[in-house]
C-alpha positions as CSV (number, residue, x, y, z in Angstrom):
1,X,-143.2,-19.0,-19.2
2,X,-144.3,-20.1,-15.8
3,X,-147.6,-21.3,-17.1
4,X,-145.9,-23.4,-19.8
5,X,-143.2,-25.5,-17.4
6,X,-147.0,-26.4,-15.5
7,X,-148.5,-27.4,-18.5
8,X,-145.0,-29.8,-19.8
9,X,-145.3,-31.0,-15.9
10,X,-149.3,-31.6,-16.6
11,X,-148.7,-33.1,-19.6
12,X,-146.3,-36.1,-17.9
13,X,-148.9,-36.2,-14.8
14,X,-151.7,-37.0,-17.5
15,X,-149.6,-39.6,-19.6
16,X,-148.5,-41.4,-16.4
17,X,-152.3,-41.6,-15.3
18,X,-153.2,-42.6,-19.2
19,X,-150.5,-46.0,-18.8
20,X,-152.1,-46.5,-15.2
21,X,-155.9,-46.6,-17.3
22,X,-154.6,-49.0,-20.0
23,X,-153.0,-51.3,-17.6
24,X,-156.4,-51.3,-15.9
25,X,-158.5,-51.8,-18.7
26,X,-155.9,-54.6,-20.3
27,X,-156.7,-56.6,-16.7
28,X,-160.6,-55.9,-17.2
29,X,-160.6,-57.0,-20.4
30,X,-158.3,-59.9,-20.1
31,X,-160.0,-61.5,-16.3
32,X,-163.1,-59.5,-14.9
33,X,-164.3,-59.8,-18.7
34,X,-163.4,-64.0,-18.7
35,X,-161.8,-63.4,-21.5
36,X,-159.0,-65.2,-23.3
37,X,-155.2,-64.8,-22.6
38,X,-154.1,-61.6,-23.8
39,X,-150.0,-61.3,-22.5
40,X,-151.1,-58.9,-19.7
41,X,-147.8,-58.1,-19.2
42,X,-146.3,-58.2,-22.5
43,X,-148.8,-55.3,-23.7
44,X,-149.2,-53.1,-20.4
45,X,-144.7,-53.0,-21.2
46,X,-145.7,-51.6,-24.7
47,X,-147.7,-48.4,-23.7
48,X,-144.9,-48.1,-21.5
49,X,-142.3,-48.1,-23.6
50,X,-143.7,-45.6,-25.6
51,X,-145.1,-43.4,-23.3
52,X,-142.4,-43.2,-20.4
53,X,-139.8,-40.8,-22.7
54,X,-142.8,-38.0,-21.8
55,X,-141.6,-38.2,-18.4
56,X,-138.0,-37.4,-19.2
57,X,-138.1,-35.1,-21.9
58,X,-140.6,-32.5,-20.2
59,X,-138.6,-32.5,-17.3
60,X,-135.3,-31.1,-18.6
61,X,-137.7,-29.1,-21.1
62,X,-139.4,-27.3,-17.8
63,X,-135.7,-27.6,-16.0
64,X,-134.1,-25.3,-19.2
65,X,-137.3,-23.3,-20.1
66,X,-136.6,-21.6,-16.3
67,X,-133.2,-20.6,-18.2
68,X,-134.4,-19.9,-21.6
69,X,-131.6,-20.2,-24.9
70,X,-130.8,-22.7,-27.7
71,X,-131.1,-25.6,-24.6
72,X,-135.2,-24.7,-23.7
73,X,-135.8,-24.1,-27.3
74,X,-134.5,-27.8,-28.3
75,X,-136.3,-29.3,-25.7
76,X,-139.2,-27.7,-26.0
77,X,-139.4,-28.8,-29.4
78,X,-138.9,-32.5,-28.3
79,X,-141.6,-32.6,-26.1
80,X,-143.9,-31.5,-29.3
81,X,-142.4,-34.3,-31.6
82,X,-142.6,-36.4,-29.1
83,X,-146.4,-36.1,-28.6
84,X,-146.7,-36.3,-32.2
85,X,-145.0,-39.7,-32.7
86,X,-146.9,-40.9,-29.2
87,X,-150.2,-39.9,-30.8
88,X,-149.4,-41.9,-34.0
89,X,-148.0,-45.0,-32.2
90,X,-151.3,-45.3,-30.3
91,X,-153.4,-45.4,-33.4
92,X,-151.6,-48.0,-35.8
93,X,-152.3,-49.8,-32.7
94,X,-149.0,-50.8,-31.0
95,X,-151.0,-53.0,-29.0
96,X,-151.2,-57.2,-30.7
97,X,-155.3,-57.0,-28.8
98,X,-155.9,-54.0,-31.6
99,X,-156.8,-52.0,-28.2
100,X,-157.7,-48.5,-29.9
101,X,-159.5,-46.7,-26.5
102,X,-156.2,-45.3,-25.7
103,X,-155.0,-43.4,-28.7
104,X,-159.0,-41.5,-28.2
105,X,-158.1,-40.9,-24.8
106,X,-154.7,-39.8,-25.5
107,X,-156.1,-37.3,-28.2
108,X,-158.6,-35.8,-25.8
109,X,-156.2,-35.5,-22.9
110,X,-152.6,-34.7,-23.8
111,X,-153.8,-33.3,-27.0
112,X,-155.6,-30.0,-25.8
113,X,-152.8,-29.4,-23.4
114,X,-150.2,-29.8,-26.1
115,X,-151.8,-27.4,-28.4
116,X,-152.5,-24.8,-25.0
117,X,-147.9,-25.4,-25.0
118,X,-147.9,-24.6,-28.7
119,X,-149.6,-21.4,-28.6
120,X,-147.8,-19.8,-25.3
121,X,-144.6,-21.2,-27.0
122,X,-145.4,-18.8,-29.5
123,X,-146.3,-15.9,-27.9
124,X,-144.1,-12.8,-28.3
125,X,-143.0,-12.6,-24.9
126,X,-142.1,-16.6,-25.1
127,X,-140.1,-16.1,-28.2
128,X,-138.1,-13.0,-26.8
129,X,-137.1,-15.4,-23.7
130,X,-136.3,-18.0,-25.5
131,X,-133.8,-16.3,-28.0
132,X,-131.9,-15.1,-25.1
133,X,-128.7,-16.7,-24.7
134,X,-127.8,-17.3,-21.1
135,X,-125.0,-19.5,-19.0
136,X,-125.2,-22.8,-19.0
137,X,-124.2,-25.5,-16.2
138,X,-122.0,-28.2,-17.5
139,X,-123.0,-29.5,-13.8
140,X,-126.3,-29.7,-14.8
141,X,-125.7,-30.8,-18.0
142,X,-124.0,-33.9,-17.2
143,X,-126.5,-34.6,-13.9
144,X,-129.8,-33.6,-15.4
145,X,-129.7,-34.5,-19.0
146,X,-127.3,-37.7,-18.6
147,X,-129.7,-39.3,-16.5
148,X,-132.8,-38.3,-18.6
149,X,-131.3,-39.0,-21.7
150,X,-129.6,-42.3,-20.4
151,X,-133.2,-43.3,-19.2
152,X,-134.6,-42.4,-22.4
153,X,-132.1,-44.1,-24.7
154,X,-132.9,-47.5,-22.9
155,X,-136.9,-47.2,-23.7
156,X,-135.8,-46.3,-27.2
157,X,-133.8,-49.8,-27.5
158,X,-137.0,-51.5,-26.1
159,X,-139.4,-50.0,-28.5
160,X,-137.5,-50.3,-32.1
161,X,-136.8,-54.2,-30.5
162,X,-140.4,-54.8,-30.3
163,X,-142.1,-52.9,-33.1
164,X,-141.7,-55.4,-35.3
165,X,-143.6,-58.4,-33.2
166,X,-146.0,-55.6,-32.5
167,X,-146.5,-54.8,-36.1
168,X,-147.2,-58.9,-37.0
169,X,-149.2,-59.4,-33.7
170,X,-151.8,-56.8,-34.9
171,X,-151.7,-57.8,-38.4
172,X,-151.4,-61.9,-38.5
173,X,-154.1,-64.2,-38.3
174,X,-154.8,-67.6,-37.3
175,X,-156.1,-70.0,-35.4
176,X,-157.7,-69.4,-31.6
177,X,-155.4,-69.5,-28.6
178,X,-157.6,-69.8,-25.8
179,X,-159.6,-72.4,-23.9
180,X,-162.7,-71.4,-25.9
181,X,-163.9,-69.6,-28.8
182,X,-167.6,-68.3,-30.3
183,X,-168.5,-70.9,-32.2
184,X,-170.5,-73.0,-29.3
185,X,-171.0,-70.4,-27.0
186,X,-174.9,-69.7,-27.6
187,X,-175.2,-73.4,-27.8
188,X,-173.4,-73.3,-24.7
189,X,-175.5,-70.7,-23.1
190,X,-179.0,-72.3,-24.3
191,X,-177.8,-75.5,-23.5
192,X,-177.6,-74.0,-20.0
193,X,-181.0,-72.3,-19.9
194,X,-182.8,-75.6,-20.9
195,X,-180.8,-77.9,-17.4
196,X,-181.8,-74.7,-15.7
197,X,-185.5,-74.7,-16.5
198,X,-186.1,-78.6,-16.8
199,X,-186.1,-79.0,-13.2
200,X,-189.3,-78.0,-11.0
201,X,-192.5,-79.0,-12.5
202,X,-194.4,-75.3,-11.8
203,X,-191.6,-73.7,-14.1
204,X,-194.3,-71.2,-15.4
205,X,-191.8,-70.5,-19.4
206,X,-190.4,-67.8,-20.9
207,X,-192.3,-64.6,-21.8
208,X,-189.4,-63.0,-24.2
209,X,-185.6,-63.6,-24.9
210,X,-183.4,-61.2,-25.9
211,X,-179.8,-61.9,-26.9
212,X,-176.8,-59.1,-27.1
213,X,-173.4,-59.9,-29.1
214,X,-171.0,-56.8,-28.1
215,X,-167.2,-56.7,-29.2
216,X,-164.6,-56.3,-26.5
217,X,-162.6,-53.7,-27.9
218,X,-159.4,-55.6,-28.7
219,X,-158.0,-58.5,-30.9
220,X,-155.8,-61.7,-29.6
221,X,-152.3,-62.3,-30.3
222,X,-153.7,-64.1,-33.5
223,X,-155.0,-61.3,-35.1
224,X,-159.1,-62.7,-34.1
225,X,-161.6,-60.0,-32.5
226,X,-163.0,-60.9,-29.9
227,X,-167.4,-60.7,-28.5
228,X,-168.8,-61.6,-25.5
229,X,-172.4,-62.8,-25.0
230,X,-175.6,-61.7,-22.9
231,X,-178.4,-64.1,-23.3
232,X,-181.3,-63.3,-20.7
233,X,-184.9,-64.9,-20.9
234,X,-188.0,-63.5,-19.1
235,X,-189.7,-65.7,-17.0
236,X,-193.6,-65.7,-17.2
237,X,-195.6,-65.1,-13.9
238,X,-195.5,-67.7,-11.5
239,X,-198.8,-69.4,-10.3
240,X,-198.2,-69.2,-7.0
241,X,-195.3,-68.1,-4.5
242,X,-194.6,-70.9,-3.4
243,X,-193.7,-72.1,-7.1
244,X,-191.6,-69.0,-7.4
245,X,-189.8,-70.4,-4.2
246,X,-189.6,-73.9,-5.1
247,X,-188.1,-73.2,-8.9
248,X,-185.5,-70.9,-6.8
249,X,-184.4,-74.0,-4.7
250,X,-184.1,-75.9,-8.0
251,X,-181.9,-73.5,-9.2
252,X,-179.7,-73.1,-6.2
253,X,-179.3,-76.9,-6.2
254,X,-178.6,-77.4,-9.6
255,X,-176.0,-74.4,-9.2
256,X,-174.5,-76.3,-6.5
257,X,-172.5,-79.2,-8.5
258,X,-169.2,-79.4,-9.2
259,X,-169.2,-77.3,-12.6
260,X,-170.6,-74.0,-10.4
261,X,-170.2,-72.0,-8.1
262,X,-172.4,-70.2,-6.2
263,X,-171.0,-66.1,-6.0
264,X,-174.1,-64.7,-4.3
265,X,-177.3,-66.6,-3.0
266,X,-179.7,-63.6,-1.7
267,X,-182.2,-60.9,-2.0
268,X,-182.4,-57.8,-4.3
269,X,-183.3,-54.1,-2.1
270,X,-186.5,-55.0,-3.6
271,X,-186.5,-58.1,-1.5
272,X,-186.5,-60.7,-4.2
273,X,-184.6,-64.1,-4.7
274,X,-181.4,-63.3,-6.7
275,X,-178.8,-66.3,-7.5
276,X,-175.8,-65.6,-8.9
277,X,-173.1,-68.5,-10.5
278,X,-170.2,-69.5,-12.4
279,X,-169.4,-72.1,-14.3
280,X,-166.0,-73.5,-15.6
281,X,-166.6,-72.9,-18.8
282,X,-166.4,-69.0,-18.2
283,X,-170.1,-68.7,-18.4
284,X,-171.8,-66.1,-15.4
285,X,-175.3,-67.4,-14.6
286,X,-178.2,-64.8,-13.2
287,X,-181.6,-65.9,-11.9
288,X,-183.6,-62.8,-10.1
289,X,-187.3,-63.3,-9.4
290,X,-190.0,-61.3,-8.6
291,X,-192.2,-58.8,-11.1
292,X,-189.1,-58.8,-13.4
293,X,-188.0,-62.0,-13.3
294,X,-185.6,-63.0,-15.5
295,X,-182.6,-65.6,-16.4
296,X,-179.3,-64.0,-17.9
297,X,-176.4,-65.7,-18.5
298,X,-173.1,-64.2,-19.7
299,X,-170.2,-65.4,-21.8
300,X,-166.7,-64.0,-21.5
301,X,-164.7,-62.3,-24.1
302,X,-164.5,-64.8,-27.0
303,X,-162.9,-65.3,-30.2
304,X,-164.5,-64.9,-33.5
305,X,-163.5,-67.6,-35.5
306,X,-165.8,-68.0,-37.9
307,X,-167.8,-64.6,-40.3
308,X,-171.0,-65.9,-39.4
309,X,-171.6,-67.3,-36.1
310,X,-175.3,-68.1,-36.5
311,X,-178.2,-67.7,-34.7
312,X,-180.2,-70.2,-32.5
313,X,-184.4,-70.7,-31.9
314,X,-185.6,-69.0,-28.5
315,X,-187.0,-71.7,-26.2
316,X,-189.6,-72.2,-23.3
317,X,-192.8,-70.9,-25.6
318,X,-191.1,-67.4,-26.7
319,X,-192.7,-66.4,-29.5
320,X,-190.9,-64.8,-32.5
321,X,-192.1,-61.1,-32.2
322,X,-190.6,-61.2,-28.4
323,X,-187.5,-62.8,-29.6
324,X,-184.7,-59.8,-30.2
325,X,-181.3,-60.5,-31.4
326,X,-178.9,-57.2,-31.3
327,X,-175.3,-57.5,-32.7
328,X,-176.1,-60.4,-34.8
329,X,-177.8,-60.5,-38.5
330,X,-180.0,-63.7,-37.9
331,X,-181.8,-64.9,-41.1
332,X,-185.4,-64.1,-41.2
333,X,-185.5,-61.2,-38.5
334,X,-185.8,-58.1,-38.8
């Protein structure tokens, strides 16, 4: 009986550190990402709306399974329903981004240790102490339960008040909310490659390009997924160093106007040039020199506004076999 109160208590420890992940990984997705507005707030208060009666609820169930009785019995079976209706909630979504990563991890976590509950709960020795009837404390009744019941009533009210703009969050559609969406954002991002590379005259060109399309894992309040971009171009050798210095002084000027900003100007531990930039337009821009010299530039998480985005030519003298696409079907590759 001792070993199941720790696993209840476990249980709430793991589903307060599951709402601490989410709220983590809504704020990663949402800014480190560069990605659209997502109602940080608004969707962090979801998880824990439906999460928080855990807390509550295993509490007086590891308070009254110390007693035994009718009292640890009810409870005991709340805590399972409970985990049951959690565990369904977090895969309809509840979340308007679509986020699905924590229903997986709620499976994987609170799951094992709520079937590990199950099975002492039904263990001879745990039914014999839980058919005993013992004295109850209207003291603790009214102290313990009122409060965790009170507590639990108000996050009830919250929920059933916001399933329904949950519900048409995740399942409307319409048109983009935020500064930008995908439909110029390789233009964008080539556009960028060519002002980066027009400059010094020993720019040597491009060996190989290769461009990524990923999905971020959650849609907007208007029902659109969302992709962000990795376009990165390999730079052919450079003649002579002091080309390879002079096109990283280009590049650090040109990445010195008023639509960048500079977030790192230095050396790899290999010792080579690395610039690192942002633009306003939520693009990150990468040069690193050296043996693997290269050119990435990244896009935040976008909106997918149109089926097809389309793919665009490779540029600087890439040729087709060194050209790879991943995430996008481009007509006429592989």
């Amino acid at each position: 009986m001792q070993t199941l109160r720790l696993a209840l208590l476990a249980q709430a420890a793991i589903t307060v550190a599951l709402w601490l992940g989410v709220w983590q990984g809504l704020q990663s997705f949402a800014w480190t990402g560069g990605g659209v507005e997502t109602d940080l707030l608004e969707r962090s208060l979801s998880y824990l709306l439906v999460l928080a009666p855990t807390i509550p609820v295993n509490l007086v169930a590891a308070v009254w399974l110390g007693r035994g009785g009718h009292r640890a019995r009810l409870y005991l079976a709340c805590a399972g329903v409970l985990v049951a209706v959690q565990q369904i909630l977090l895969l309809v979504p509840i979340d308007p981004g679509g986020y699905l990563a924590p229903g997986a991890v709620f499976a994987l976590t609170v799951g094992p240790v709520a079937f590990a509950s199950l099975a002492l709960a039904l263990t001879p020795r745990a039914k014999g102490w839980l058919r005993e009837a013992r004295p109850r404390s209207a003291r603790r009744v009214i102290g313990v339960e009122g409060l965790a019941w009170g507590l639990t009533a108000v996050l009830a009210v919250g929920v059933v008040s916001s399933v329904d703009r949950w519900v048409a969050a995740s399942a409307e559609t319409g048109p983009p909310v935020g500064a930008y969406d995908e439909s110029d954002v390789w233009a964008r991002m080539e556009t960028a490659v060519t002002a980066t590379a027009a400059g010094p005259d020993a720019f040597p060109g491009f060996d190989a390009r290769t461009v990524q399309v990923t999905a971020c894992g959650y849609r907007t309040d208007a029902g659109l997924r969302t992709y962000r971009y990795l376009l990165a171009y390999e730079l052919a050798p450079f003649a002579e160093p002091a080309d390879e210095a002079a096109y990283a002084q280009a590049v650090r000027e040109a990445w010195s106007g008023e639509d960048y900003q500079i977030l790192y100007d230095g050396t790899t531990a290999e010792g080579d040039a690395s610039i690192r930039a942002s633009r306003e337009d939520e693009l990150t821009l990468h040069l690193v020199l050296g043996e693997a010299a290269a050119l990435e530039i990244r896009s935040g998480c976008l909106e997918r506004v149109d089926p097809d985005p389309g793919c665009l030519p490779a540029q600087g003298g890439v040729a087709p076999e060194d050209d790879t696409v991943e995430g996008l079907l481009c007509l006429g590759k592989d």
